[in-house]
N, C-alpha and C positions, 0 to 999 in steps of 0.2 A: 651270504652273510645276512644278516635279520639287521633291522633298524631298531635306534633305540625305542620305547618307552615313549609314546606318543603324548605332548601336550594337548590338554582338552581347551576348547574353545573359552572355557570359565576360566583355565587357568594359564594362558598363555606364556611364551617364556619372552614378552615386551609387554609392558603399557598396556592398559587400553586403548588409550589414547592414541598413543603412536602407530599401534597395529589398524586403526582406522585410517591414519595416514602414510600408510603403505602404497595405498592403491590412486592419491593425488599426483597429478599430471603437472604440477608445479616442482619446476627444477630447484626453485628456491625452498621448495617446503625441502626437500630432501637435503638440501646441502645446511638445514639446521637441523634438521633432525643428524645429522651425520655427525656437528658440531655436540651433540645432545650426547649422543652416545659414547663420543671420545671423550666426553668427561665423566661420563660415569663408567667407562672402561670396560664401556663392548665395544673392541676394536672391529669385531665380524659385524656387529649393525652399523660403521660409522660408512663400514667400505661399500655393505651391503648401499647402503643411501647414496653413496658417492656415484656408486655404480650406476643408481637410478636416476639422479643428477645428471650425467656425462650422457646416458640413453636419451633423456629426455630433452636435452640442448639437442643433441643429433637430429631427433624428429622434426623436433621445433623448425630448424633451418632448412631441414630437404636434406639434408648431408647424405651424400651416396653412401657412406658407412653409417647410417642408422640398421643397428641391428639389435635382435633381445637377445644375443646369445647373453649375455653376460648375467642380466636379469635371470633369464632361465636357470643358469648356474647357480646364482644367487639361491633363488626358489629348492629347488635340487637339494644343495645344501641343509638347507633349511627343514627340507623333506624328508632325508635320509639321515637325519639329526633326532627326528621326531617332529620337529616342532612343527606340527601340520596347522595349529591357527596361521600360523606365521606365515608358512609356506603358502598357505593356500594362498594371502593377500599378494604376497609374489608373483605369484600366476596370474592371479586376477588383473595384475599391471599390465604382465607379460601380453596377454588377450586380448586386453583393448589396446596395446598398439597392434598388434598382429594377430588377430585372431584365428589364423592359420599356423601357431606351433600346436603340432599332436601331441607331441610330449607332457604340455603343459596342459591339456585336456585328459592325457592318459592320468595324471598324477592328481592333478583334483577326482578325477569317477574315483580314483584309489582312496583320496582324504575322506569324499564324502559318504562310501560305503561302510570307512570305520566309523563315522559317524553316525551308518542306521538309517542316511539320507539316501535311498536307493534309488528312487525317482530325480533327484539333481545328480546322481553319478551316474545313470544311465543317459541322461542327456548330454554329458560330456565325456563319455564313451563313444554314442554314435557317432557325436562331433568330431574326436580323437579319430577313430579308424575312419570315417569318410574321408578324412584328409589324407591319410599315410596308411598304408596296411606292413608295407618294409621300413623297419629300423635296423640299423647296418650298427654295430659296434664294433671297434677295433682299436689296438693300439700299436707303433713301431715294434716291430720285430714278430708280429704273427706269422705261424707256417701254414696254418692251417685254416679253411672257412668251411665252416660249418651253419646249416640250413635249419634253423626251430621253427617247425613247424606250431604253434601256438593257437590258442581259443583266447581271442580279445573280450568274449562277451561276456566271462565268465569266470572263474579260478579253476583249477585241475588242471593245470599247470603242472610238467612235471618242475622241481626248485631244483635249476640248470646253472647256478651261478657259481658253487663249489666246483661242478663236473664240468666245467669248460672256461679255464680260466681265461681271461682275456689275454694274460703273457702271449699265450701259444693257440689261441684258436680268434679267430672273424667271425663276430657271432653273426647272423641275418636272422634275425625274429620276425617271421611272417606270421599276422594276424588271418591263417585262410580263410576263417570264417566269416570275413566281411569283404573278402578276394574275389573275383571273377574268376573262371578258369583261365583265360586269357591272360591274366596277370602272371600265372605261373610262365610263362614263356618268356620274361622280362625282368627275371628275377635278376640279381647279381651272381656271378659264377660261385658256385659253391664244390666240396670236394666229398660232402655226407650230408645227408638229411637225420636229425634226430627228431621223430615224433615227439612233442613234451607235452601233448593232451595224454597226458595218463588217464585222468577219471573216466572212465567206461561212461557215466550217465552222462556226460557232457560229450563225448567223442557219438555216442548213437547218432543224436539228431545230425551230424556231419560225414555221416559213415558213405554215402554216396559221394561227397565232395572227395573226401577224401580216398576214395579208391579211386577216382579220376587223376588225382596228383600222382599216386603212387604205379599205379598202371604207365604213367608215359615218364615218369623216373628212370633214368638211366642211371644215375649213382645212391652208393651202400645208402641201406636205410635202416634205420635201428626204432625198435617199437613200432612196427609195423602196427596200424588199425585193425586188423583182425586179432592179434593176441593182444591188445587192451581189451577189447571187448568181451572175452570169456574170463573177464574178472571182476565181473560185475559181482556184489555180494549176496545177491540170492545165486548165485550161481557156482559160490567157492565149492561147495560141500562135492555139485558132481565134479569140477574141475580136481578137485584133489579127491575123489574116490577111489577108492582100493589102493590107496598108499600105506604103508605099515608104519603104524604108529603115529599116524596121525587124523585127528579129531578135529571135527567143526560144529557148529551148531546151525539146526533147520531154521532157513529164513527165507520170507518173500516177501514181494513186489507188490505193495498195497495201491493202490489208483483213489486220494480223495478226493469227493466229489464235496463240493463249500455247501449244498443245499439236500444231497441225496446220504441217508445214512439208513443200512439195512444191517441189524446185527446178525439174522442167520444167515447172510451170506458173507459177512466176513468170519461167523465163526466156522462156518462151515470150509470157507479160506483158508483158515487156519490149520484145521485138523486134517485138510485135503496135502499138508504141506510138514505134518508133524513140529509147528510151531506150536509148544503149550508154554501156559502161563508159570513164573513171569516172565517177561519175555521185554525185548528192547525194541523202540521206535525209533527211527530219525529220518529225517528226509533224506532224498540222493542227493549225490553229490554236495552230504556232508563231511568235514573232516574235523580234526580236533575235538571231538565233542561237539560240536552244534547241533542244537537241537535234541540233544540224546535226552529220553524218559524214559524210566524204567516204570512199568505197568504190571499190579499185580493181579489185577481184573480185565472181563469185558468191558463193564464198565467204566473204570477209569480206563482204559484204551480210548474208547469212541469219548469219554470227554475231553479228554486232549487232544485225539486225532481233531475233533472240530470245534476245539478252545476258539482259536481265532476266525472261523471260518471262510479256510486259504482252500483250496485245492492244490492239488499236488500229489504228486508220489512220495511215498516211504517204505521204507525197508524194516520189515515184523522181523527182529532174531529171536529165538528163545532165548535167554538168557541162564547162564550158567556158571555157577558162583565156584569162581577158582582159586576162593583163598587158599594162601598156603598156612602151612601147620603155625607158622609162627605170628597169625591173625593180618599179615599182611599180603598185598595185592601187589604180582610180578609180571609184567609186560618187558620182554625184550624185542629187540626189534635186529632183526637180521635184512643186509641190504645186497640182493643180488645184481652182480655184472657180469654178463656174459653167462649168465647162469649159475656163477659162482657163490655160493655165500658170505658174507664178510660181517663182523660185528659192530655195531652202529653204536646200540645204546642198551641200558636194562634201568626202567623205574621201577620203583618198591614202594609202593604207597596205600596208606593206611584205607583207603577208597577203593570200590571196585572202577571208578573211574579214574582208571591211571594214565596222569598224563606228567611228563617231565618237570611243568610248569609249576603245577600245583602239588607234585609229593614232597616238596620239599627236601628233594635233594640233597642240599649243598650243605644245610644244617647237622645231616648225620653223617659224621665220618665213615660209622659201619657199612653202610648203604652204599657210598662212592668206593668203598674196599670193595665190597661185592660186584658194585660194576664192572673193577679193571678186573676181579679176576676170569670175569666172563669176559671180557674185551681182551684180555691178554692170550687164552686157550679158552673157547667157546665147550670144547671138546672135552676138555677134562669138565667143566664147569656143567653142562646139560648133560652130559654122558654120550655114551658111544650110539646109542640107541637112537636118542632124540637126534643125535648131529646127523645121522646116517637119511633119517627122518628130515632134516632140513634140507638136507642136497637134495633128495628126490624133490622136493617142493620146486624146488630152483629149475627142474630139469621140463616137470609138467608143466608150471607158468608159463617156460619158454620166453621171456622178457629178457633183451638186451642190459635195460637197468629197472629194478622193481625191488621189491619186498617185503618183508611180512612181520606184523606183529603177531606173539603168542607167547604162550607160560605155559612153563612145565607140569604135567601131571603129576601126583602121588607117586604113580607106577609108572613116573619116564617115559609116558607120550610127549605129543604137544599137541598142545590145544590151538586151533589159529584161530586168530580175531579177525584179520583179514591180510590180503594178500592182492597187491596193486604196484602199477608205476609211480605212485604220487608219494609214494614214503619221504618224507624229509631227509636231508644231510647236510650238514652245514659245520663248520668251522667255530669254536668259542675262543673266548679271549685267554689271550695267552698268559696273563696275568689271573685270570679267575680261578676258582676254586675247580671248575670241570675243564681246565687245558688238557688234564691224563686224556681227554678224549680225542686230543686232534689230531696223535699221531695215529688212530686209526680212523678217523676222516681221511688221511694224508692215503692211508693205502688203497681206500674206496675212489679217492683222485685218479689215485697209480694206475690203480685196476681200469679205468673207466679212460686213461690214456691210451694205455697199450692197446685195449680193446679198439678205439679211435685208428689208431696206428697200423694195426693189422688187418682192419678191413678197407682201407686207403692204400693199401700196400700196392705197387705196381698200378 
């Protein structure tokens, strides 16, 4: 599930005032602020304050029951609300009495990375995993515990919160990339390990730790380290080679250097790799659009590559313009399990940058008709050719759960954008205008059980 609609710092959803006074160690401030709030009929900040009132008597006296759980919750709430000014000041309470909750350091690196504040959210990342690298979630009546493997430093992340619902699975989220190997020995029992580092660029640098875990692995493991890795996106094109009817575009592995720029040897890069112009940049291990520019020179390439002058790696695609006939841009997105196909989503948007968010959907009925009739029969909707065409895809990737955006050809290929563990899936509101889509979320769940179920068997 996604969080709402984050309030920004300018616009918080309390006071200014009051949100200054979030973070006061005075029991008394809180239990007026608490009086403050029940008359203006926010019942959640009267309780919120009450909470921090009853915590803050506890400390005050030594009370063998001073604890922040409740505070935390508070925060949390607050968090997964949006209201991250808010939240943040929660934690920040939370902290100074105990500055040993992880949680409460994992959720701020998260507030202040939406923020842009990368350097205060990697300080309270280190802080975060130095303390905890295992978080155990569970609720009464789980059968099942299951082992996430996770990259704390980072995102690429596979979004594991649909596929493992808490009903029926123990989640254990191990952060291994701030783990000892030593730690693996000391885990909590678990019954599957599912990799959820999908991004190939963030699982490289770990690719040694993690063949260490997996080598003395005694139980199922799904998304094995090595088929993340051949899904890197300069690497689709040979990974799905000699498939019928299916198309990719030449891309590679740029290395920028903040101080060094040689145009004949990135054009010469380029032509060594049949990337011609226009063609698309973005960094690794970016998703969503970040970062993407489209470049119709050498030129403006090298003035963007070193706009900011960052180093880093980027991914050259040639870019390749797949409007369809009727001036608009079609991205669907197929989600394999077990190698299966299944239908996720379809945008149609007036941009060659199609994303869910921005085609604006929900405004055109036409557009959501077209969705379900690809969600309802993928098969009548792409044709026999292209569907025949996606299974193979599912079979080469070889990924437990993975899968692929792309759009239809003229002449009923498909063209793939790319083809990774990290694809999104997630649940909409049942009240919204896009619920037609969550009775097949519900089977990509299904699919993603049984798969659960039958490699735990005996």
């Amino acid at each position: 599930m996604t969080q709402e609609p984050a309030n920004t710092p300018e616009h918080p959803s309390v006071p200014i005032e009051r949100l200054s006074a979030i973070t006061s160690l005075d029991a008394s401030v809180h239990r007026t602020l608490a009086d403050a709030c029940r008359h203006a009929g926010d019942e959640l900040g009267a309780l919120a304050h009450l909470i921090a009132a009853h915590t803050l008597d506890a400390y005050a006296t030594g009370s063998p029951e001073a604890r922040t759980n409740g505070l935390c919750d508070v925060a949390t709430g607050y968090f997964m609300k949006g209201d991250h000014a808010v939240a943040a000041r929660w934690y920040e309470l939370v902290l100074t009495l105990d500055p040993n909750i992880a949680v409460a350091c994992q959720n701020l690196a998260a507030i202040h990375t939406g923020e842009g504040n990368m350097a205060l959210a990697e300080v309270y990342r280190e802080r975060a995993y130095g303390i905890q690298r295992v978080f155990v979630e569970e609720t009464p009546g789980w059968t099942r515990s299951v082992l996430i493997l996770c990259a704390g430093k980072s995102t690429g992340n596979v979004p594991f919160d649909a596929l493992l619902p808490g009903a029926r699975n123990r989640r254990i989220k191990y952060a291994i990339d701030y783990a000892t190997d030593d730690e693996d020995a000391h885990l909590p029992a678990f019954d599957l390990v599912f990799n959820a580092i999908g991004d190939p660029d963030i699982a490289a640098p770990l690719s040694d730790r993690l063949a260490r875990f997996e080598a003395q692995c005694s139980r199922p493991l799904l998304n094995p380290s090595s088929s993340i890795s051949r899904t890197s996106r300069h690497k689709l094109s040979a990974l799905l080679d000699g498939l019928d009817d299916v198309r990719t575009a030449p891309c590679v592995r740029y290395e920028v250097e903040s101080e060094v720029k040689n145009t004949n040897a990135l054009t010469s890069l380029l032509a060594d790799h049949g990337v011609t112009f226009p063609l698309l940049a973005r960094p690794v291990a970016a998703h969503g659009g970040d970062g993407l520019i489209l470049c119709d020179t050498i030129e403006t390439l090298e003035a963007r590559l070193w706009a900011q002058g960052q180093a880093g790696a980027r991914y050259l695609t040639a870019f390749r313009d797949c409007q369809s006939a009727d001036g608009f841009y079609r991205k669907y997105r197929v989600i394999y399990v077990d190698r299966r196909p299944l239908p996720y989503h379809l945008v149609i948007s007036p941009h060659w940058i199609a994303h869910y968010f921005s085609a604006d959907m929900e405004s055109h009925a036409w557009k959501l008709d077209e969705e379900r009739r690809f969600l309802q029969d993928p098969r009548a909707a792409l044709g026999e050719r292209a569907m025949n065409a996606i299974e193979a895809i599912g079979q080469r990737l070889d990924l437990d759960y993975g899968g692929i955006d792309f759009t239809l050809l003229p002449d009923g290929q498909v063209f793939v954008f790319e083809a990774n563990a990290t694809m999104l899936a997630h649940y909409e509101r049942d009240s919204g205008a896009l619920a037609h889509k969550n009775t097949h979320v519900q089977h990509i769940v299904d699919a993603f059980e049984r798969m659960l179920a039958h490699r735990t068997a005996g």
